[in-house]
N, C-alpha and C positions, 0 to 999 in steps of 0.2 A: 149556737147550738151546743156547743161543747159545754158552759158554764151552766145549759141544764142538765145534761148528764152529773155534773160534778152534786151540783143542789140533789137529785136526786139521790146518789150515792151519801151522800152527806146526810140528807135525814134517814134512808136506811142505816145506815149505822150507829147512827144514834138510838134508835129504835132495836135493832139487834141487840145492842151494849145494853140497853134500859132493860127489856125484857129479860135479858140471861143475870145481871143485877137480881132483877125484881122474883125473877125465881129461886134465886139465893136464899134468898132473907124474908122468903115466904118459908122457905123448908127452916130455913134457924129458926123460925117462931118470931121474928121482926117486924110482922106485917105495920107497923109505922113508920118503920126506914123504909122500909117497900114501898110504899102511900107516895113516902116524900119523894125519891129516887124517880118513880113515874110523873110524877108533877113538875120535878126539876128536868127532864127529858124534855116535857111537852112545852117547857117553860122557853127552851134553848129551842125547839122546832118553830114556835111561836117568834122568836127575835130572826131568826133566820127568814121566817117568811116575811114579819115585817120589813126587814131590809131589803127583800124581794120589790114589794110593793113599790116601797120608798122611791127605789131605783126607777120603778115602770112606769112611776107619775112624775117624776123629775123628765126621762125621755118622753112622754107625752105632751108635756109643760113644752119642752125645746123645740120638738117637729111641729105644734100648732103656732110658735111664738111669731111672730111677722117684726 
């Protein structure tokens, strides 16, 4: 229970950090570091859940194994 609390926290604030970024460099007139800034966010939310997954098929894999 605790290490979904932490994943939870963990992509908000990537997502907090991304968006106040991404509103940055929209007002400097940057909107392509902006572009990039939000893709590299979602890039890093993306690795995170995969390693979620990874995890919940490997325990899956072990509790059915005989």
């Amino acid at each position: 229970m605790n290490m979904d609390i932490d994943i939870i926290f963990k992509i908000a604030g990537i997502g907090i950090a991304i968006a106040v970024l991404n509103q940055i460099l929209v007002r400097a007139g940057r909107e392509e570091q902006a572009m990039m800034t939000t893709l590299a966010g979602i890039v890093i939310v993306l690795f995170l859940i995969v390693d979620m997954i990874s995890q919940f098929f490997d325990t899956v894999k072990t509790l059915f194994q005989f």
